[in-house]
Structures are given as C-alpha cells and as structure tokens.
C-alpha positions as CSV (number, residue, x, y, z in Angstrom):
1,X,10.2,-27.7,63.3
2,X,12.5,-29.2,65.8
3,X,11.4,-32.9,65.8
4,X,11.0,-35.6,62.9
5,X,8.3,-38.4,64.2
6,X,7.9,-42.3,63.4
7,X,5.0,-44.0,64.4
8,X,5.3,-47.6,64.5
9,X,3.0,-50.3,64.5
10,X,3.3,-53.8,64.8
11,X,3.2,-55.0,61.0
12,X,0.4,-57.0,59.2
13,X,0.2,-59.2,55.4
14,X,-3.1,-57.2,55.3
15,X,-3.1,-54.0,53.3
16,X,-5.7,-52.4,55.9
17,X,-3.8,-51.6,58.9
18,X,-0.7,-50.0,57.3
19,X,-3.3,-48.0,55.0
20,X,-4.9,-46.6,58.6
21,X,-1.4,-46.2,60.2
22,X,-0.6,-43.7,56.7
23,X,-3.7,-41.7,57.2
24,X,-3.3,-41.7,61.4
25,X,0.1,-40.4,60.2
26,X,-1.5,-37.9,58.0
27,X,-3.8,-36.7,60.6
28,X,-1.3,-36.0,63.1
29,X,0.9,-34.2,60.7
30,X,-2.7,-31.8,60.3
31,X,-2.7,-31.2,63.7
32,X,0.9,-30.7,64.5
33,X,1.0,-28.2,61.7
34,X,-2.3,-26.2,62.8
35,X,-0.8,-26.2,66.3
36,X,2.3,-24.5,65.2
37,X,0.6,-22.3,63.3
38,X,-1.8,-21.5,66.1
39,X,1.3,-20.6,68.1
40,X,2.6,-18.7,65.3
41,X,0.0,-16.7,65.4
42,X,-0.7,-15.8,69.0
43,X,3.1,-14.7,68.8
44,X,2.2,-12.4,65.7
45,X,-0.9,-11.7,67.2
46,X,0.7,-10.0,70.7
47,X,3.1,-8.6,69.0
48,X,0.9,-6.1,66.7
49,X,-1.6,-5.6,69.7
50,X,-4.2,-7.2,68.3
51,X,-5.9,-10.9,68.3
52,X,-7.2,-10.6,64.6
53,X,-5.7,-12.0,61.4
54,X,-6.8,-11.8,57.8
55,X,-8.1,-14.8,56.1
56,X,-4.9,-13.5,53.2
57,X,-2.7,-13.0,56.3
58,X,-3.6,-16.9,57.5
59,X,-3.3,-18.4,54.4
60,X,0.1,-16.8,54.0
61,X,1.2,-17.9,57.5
62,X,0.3,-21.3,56.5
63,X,1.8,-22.0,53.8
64,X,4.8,-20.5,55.5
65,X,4.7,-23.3,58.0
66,X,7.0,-26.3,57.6
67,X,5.1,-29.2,57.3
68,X,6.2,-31.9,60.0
69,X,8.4,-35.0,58.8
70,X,5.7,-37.6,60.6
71,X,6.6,-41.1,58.5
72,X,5.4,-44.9,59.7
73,X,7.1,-47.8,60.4
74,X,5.9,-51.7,61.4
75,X,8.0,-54.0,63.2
76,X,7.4,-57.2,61.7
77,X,6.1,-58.4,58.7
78,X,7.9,-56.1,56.6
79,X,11.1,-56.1,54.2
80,X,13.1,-53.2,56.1
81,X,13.7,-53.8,59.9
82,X,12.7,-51.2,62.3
83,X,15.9,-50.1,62.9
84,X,16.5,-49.3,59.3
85,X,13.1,-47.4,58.6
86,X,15.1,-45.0,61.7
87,X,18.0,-44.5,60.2
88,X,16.4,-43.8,56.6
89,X,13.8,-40.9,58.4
90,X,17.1,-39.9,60.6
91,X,18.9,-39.2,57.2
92,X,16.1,-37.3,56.1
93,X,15.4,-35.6,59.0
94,X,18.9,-34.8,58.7
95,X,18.6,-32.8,55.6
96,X,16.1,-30.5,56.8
97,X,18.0,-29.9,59.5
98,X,16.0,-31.5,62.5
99,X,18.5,-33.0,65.0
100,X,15.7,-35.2,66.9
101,X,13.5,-38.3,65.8
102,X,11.1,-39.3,68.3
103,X,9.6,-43.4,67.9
104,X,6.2,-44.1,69.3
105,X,4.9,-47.3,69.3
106,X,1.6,-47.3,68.9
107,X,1.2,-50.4,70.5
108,X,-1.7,-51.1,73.2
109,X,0.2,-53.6,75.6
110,X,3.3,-53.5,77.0
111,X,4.7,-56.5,75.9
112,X,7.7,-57.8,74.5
113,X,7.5,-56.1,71.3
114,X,7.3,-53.3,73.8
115,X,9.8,-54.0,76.7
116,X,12.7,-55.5,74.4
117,X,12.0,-55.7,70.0
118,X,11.2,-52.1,70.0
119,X,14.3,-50.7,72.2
120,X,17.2,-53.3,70.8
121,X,16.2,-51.7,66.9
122,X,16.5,-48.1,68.5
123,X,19.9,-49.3,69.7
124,X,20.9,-50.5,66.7
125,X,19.8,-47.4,64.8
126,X,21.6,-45.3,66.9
127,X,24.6,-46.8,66.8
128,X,24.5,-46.3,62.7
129,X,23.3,-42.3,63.2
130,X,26.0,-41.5,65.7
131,X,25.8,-38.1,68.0
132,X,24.3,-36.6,65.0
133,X,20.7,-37.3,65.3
134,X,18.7,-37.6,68.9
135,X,16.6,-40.4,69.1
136,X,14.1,-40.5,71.4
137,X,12.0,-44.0,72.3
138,X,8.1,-42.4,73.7
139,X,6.1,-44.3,76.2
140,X,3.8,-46.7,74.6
141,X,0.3,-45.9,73.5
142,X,-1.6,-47.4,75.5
143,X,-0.2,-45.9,78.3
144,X,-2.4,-42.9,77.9
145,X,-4.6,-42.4,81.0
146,X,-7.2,-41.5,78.6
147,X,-7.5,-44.6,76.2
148,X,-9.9,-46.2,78.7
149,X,-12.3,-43.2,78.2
150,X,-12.7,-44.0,74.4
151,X,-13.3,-47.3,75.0
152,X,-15.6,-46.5,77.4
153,X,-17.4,-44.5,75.2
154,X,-18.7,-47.4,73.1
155,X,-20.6,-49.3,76.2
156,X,-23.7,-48.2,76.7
157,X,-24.5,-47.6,81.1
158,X,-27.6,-49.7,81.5
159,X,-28.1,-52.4,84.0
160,X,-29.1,-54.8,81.2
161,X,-26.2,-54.5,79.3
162,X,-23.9,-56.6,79.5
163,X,-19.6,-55.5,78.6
164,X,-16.9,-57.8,77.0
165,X,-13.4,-56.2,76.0
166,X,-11.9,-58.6,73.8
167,X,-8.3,-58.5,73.1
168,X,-5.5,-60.8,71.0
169,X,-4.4,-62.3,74.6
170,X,-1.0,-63.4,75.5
171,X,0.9,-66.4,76.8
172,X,3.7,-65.1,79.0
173,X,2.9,-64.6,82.6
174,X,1.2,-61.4,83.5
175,X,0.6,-60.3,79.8
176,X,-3.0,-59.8,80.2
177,X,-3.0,-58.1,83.6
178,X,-3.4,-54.7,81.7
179,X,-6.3,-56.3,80.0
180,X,-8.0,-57.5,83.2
181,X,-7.2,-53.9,84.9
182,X,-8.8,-52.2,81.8
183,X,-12.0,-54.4,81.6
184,X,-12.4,-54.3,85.3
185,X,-12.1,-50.4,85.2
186,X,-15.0,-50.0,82.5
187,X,-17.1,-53.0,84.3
188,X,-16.4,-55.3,81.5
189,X,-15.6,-59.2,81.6
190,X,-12.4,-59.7,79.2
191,X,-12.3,-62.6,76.3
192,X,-8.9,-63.0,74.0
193,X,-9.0,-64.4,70.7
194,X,-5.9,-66.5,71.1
195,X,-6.3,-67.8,74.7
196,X,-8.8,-68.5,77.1
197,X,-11.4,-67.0,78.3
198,X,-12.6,-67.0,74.7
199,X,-15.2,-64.6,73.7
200,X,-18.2,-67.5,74.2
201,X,-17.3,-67.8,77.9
202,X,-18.1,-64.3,79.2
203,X,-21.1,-64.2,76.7
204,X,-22.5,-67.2,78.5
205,X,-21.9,-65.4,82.1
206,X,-24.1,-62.7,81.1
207,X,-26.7,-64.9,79.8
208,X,-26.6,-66.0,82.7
209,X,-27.1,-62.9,84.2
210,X,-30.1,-61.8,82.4
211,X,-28.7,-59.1,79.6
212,X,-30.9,-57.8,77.5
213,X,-28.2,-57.3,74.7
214,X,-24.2,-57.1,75.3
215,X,-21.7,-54.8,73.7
216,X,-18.2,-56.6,72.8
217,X,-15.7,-53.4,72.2
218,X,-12.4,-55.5,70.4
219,X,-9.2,-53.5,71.9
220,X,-7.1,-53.3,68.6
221,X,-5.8,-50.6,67.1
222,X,-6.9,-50.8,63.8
223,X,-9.6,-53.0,61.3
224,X,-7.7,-56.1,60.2
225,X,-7.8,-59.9,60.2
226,X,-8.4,-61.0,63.7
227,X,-11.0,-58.1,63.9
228,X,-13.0,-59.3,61.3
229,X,-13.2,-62.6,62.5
230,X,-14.1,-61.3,65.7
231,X,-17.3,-59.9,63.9
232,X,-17.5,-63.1,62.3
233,X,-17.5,-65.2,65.3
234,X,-19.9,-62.3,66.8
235,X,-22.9,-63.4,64.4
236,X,-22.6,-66.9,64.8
237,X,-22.8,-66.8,68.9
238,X,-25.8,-64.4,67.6
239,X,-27.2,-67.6,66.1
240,X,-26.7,-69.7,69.5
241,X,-28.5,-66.6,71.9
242,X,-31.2,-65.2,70.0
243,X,-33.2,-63.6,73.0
244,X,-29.7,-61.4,73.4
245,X,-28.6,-58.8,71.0
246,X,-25.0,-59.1,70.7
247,X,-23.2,-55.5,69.7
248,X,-19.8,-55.6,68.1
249,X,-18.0,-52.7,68.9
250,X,-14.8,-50.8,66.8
251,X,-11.2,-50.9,67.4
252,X,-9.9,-47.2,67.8
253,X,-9.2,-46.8,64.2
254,X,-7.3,-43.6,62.5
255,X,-9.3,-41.0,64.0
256,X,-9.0,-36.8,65.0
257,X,-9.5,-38.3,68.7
258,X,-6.5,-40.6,68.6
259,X,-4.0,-38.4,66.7
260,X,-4.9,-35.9,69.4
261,X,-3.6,-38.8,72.0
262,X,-0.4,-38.9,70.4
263,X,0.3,-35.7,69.8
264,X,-0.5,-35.6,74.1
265,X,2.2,-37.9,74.2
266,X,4.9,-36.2,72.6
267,X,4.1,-33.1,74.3
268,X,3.9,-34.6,77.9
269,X,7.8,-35.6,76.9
270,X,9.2,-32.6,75.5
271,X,12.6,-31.7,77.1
C-alpha cells in the first residue's frame, strides 16, 4: 500500500450525503483491495507456472492484503476544516508507513470550492506535515470523460421524450458553461434550482414541443435536500401538465459504477 486516500465532498446539515460519501468510501476501499489482490495474484500466479489458485490459497492471500486507508472529508459545514481532516489522515497514514495522501474532490463543477477553497486547505495542510508526507490534490470528479455516459444512461432515446439536466446553478460568470456543454452533449435543455432557467421553463419548451413524457436526471452527487425538493417540485408541475409524464431521474449516488470512476482517476495520475 503506497497511498492513503481522502475523498472530499462538499459538506451538508443532512445526515444523508455524508452517510453515502462513508459507504462510496467503503466501496472503493473493496475495489482497491480486490485490485491489489488481483495483482498479487497474477504475480504468484506466473511465478509457479500456473493461473490457478485454491479457494484456501485466496482466502489466505486476502487476508494478507493491507486494507487501504480511504477516509472522507467535507469542506464546509463541518467542525474540522479540510485542512485539518489532512493532516489527521497524514498522521495516520504516517504510522503505517504510507508517505503519500492523495485528495479528490468529488465535486461535479469546477468551481470555486474547486479552483481556490479546496487548494488554499491543501496548502495549509502541507505546511503543518512538512517533507514527510506527499500530498497530492486529483483532478476533480467531474472531469471524468465518462460521467456524461452515466447520465446518459437514465434518458431514454425516443423522439417523444423530452431531456432536462437540472443542476444547483451558479452566479459567477461562466459557472454553468459545463452545465450547458453537458446538457447540450446528451440533447438535454438544462434548469438550476437556484437560478434561472428554473426547472418549469424547459418543461414548458417541450410542451411545447409535443413530448409524450420528459425525463429530468438532477446532476448531484448524492440524495439530499435540494434533491428532494427537486422531486417535490417534480409532482407538482405533474399537477399543472397532466397529458405529459414527468420522470425524475437519480443523482449518481454511492455506487460499484462510480467508485470504479474514482479509482480511474487515481490511476490515470499515478507517478
């Protein structure tokens, strides 16, 4: 084990999102540990001549496996800064002798949080650590080519379907260009909860148009407050277009698929 992780997420007062960060945490750890093993393996594996291994000789491999330090952090909205939830896994990682701590926000924008919050509490971590541990600041979630694919993957391709991607939205200049790019990539007319276009504006375009039924995927990445209102917001504009069937989509949530992404991340970084 050469690396200690820290995902970190924005921060909520709800219990829900830091709940899914823990078990999106917990799921990578799986699959960082059966990828070592994997590799463990294939070594043992070439070196007795042979690709077969006991289920006793798998089990013993293993448990012989260091499990991965993977711990969470949230920017705001907590009681430790970022920069301290750092230092306390750099300590640790310390102790079991891993010399490198790689962040990754697991933010879906590049915004501010992104740009500047994020970086200035790395610097003030490593200032505290010294030369002792490497820390290492990874791209940004949602700069995974591939994200747009598992959104994509909750509109349904029919002509009378109708696509909104809804998103918080932002009010500094050119913070929802990614959101425009990614809507206009999957064919979708984008709505914010914060700002305008709000989410009855594009669902009155494709009234307009004559859907049959429209599918509004939120871009989130977990369940939470703004979601639910979403949904909630969702059923009463149901009320208003009866002849349409309005479908409320899923943010990405703590899943096998996105822990994958991550772990695609780190390893597109290595070096």
């Amino acid at each position: 084990m050469t690396s200690a992780y820290l995902l970190v997420i924005h921060g909520s007062r709800a219990l829900r999102p830091q709940i899914a960060a823990e078990r999106l945490a917990y799921i990578v750890k799986q699959q960082l540990s059966l990828r070592q093993l994997m590799r463990i393996s294939r070594s043992l594996s070439t070196k007795n001549g042979t690709v077969e291994t006991s289920v006793r000789g798998s089990t013993a491999l293993l448990q012989s496996v260091p499990s991965p330090l993977i711990e969470t952090a949230s920017l705001e909205l907590t009681s430790v800064s970022l920069s301290q939830r750092i230092q306390q896994l750099g300590e640790k990682a310390k102790i079991q002798g891993i010399q490198n701590l790689k962040i990754i926000p697991l933010f879906l924008l590049p915004g501010v949080h992104v740009r500047e919050d994020i970086p200035e509490e790395v610097a003030i971590a490593r200032q505290h650590l010294g030369k002792t541990m490497n820390l290492e600041l990874m791209p940004y979630l949602g700069s995974h080519c591939r994200l747009t694919f598992f959104l994509s993957r909750q509109f349904e391709e029919a002509a009378t379907v109708g696509k909104i991607l809804i998103a918080h939205g932002s009010r500094y200049g050119g913070g929802n260009q990614p959101i425009e790019s990614i809507a206009h990539h999957l064919q979708a007319l984008p709505a914010y909860w914060s700002i305008s276009p709000s989410l009855i504006n594009p669902v009155n375009i494709l009234v307009r148009e004559g859907k049959k039924s429209i599918t509004i995927v939120p871009y989130f990445l977990f369940a939470g407050r703004i979601t639910t209102a979403i949904a909630q917001q969702v059923k009463q504009l149901q009320l208003t277009v009866p002849q349409i069937k309005l479908k409320m989509g899923s943010p990405l949530g703590a899943t096998p698929e996105l822990a994958r992404l991550i772990i695609e991340i780190i390893q597109a970084n290595l070096g």
